[in-house]
N, C-alpha and C positions, 0 to 999 in steps of 0.2 A: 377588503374593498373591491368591489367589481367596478371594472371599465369596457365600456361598451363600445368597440369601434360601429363606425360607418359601413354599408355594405358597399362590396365590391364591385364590378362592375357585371364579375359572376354568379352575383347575388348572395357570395358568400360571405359570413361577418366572423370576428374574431371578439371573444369576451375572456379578458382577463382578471383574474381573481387573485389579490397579493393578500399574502396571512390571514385567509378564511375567519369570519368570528359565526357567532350565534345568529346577528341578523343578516349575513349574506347566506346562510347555509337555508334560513329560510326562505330567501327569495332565491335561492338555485331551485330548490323545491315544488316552488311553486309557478315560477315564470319559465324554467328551463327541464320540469319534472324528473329531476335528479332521484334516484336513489338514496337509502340512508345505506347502504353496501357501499354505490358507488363514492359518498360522499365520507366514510371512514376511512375508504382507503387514500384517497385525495388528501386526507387532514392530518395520516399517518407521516412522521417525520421519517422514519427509518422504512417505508414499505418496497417491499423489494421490486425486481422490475417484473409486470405480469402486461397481460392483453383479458381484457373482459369485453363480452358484452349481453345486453340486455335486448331478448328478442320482443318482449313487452311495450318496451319504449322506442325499443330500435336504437341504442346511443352506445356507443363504441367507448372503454375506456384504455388507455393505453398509461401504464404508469413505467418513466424511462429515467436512467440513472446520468446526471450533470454531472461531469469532473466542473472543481472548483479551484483546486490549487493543487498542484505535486505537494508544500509539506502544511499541515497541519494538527489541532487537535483532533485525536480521534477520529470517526468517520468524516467529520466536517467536511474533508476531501472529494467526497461526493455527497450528492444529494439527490434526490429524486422529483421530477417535473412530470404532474399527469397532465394528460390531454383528454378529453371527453369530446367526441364529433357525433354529431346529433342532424342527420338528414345536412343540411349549407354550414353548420353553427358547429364552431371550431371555440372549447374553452380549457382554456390555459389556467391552471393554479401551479401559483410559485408563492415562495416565501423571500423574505428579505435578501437571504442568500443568495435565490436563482431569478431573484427581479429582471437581473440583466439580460437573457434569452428573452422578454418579450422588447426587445429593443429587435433581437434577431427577429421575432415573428414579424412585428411591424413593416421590418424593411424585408425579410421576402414577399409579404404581401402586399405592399406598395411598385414591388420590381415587375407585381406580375399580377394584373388586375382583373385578368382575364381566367386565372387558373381556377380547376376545381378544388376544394376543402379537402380533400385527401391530396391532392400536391401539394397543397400549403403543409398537410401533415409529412409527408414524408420530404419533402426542403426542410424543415425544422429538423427529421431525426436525420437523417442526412450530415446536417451543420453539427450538429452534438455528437452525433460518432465520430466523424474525422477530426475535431476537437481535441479528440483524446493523443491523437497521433502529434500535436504540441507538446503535450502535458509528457506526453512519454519521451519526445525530445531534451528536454528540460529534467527529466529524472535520469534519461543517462547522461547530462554532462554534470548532473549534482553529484551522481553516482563517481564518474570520473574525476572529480574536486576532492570526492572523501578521498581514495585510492590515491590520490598525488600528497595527499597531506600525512594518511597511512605511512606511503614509504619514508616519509623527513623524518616528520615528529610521531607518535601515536598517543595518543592522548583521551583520556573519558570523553570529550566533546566530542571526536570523530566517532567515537563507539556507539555513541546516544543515536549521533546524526545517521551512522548504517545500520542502527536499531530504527530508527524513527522513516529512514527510506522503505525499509522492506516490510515494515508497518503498512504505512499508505499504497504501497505496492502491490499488499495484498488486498486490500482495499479496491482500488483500482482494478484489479486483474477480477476478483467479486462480479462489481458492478460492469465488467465487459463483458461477463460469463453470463450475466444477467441479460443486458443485453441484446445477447447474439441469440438466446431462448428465446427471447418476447419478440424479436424480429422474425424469426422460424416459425412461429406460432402463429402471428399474425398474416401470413404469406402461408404458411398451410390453412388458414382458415377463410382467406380469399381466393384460394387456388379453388377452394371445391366451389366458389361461386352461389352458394345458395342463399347466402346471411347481406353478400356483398360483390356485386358486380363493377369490375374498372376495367380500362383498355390495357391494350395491352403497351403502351408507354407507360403506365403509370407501374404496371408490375414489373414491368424491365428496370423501372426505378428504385422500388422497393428492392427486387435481387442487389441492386449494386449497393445498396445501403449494409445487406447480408453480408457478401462480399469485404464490405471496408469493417464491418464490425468482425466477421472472422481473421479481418488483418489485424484487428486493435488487440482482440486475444491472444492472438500467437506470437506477437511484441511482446505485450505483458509479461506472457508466461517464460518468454525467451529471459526478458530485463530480470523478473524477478529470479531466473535459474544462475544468471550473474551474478547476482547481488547476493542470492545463498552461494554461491561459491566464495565470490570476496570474503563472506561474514566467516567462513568455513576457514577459508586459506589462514585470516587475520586470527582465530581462535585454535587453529592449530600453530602458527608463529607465537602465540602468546603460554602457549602448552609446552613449548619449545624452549622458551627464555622461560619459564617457571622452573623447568625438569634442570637448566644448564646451574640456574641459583642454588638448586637444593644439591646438586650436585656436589657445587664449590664446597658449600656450608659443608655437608657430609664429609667430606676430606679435611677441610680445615679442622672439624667434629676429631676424625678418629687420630689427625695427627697430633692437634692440641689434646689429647686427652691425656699421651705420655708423660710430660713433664711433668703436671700436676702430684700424678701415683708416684713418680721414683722420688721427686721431692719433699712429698708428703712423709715419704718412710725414713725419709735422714731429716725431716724434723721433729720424729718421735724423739721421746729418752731411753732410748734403746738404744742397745751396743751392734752395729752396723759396718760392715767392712772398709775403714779406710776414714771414718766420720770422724777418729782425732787426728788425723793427718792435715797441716798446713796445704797440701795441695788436694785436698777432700773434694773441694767444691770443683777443683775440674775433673777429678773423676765422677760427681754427681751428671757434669755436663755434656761427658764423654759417653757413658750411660744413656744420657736422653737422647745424645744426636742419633746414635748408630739404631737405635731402634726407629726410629722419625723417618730414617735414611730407608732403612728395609721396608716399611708400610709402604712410602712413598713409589718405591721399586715395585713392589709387590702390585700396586693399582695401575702403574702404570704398564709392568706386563701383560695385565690381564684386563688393558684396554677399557681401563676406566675415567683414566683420565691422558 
């Protein structure tokens, strides 16, 4: 479905595009002379973050990674929103999932009637970079909920939950890495000024966008070097309590093995020292202990147990 805003007051207009079909792809084509390059990678669910543009047509495409939620299925946690800027004409494709950022386009371009389509672009990536600096708030205090529940009880549900953290985490750290390229990219290809000329407000704006996105990676990578250590600490405490079980076992193992063998031979029909003796059975028991006794000694010397 394309929506067409009103133009500005800077004659700029905004057209957005939710779950692309077959006949909007043709009227991008034909009314807004799109690409079928650029128009593949716009309709790509998973396309990573890049900067394109077409010296042909003149139309700038910028394809940029949405965080969605800290937990989810699979990539779901982020998504990708292209923007195509074409001479005034700023167009936004989103799908169902990232509908909600043209709610953001609308209201920075209602706040400011007067700006050029490359501010209206970089207010949008702007609002979605520092976005992330939420989403990373909210994965360290999840982060800190597992690690408080680790120390009580530990249990499969915490193990999934600091599986399923450092899943999306890397995810996220991905899609900032991504990012922070196609911001560099974009800003060295405006730098040289030949494809695209702006003031120089506009590239002081664009660097702090660089700026916030080099801050959202080095969270990221911090958050997620916590979270492998947590996952680390908690699989060596569970190495720990494995080693201390087999331990016990192993000892219970060598010292119940005695009894069985000396009993086993005074229930043969064999002629056995003391086995027709009314007090037999405590010399069988006198026999078990004192060896039970020495094994015991013997691991505990030698700091086994």
């Amino acid at each position: 479905m394309i929506r067409v805003s009103p133009l500005t007051q800077a004659n700029n207009q905004v057209i957005a595009v939710t779950n692309m079909d077959d006949q909007d792809r043709r009227a991008l084509k034909v009314n807004y002379h799109l690409t079928d390059k650029f128009l593949a990678y716009v309709a790509d669910p998973v396309e990573r973050a890049r900067v394109e543009y077409n010296e042909f047509t003149e139309t700038w495409l910028i394809v940029y990674n949405l965080s969605l939620a800290v937990t989810g299925e699979s990539h779901k946690v982020i998504q990708p929103i292209s923007l195509v800027i074409h001479h005034n004409q700023l167009i936004v494709f989103v799908t169902d999932q990232t509908s909600f950022i043209l709610d953001e386009v609308n209201s920075l371009t209602a706040a400011d009637q007067t700006q050029g389509v490359w501010d209206a672009v970089f207010d949008l990536l702007y609002q979605v970079t520092t976005d992330y600096f939420d989403y990373i708030q909210q994965m360290g205090e999840l982060r800190a909920n597992i690690e408080e529940q680790l120390h009580h009880h530990s249990s499969s549900k915490q193990i999934f939950n600091l599986a399923d953290l450092s899943k999306n985490q890397t995810y996220f750290l991905t899609a900032a890495n991504g990012n922070l390229i196609t911001i560099s990219q974009l800003r060295l290809l405006i730098g040289q000024g030949t494809r695209l000329k702006l003031d120089q407000r506009t590239i002081a704006h664009l660097a702090e966008i660089e700026v916030e996105a080099k801050q959202v990676q080095e969270m990221l990578e911090l958050n997620s070097d916590i979270v492998d250590k947590v996952s680390n600490t908690y699989n060596n405490l569970l190495n720990i309590n494995l080693n201390n079980v087999m331990k016990v076992l192993t000892i219970y193992s060598v010292v119940l093995m005695i009894p069985p063998i000396i009993f086993g031979f005074y229930g043969m029909n064999t002629f056995l020292p003391f086995a027709d003796k009314d007090w037999g059975w405590i010399f069988t028991i006198v026999i078990t202990i004192i060896p039970s006794i020495y094994i015991i000694y013997r691991l505990k010397h030698n700091h086994f147990i």
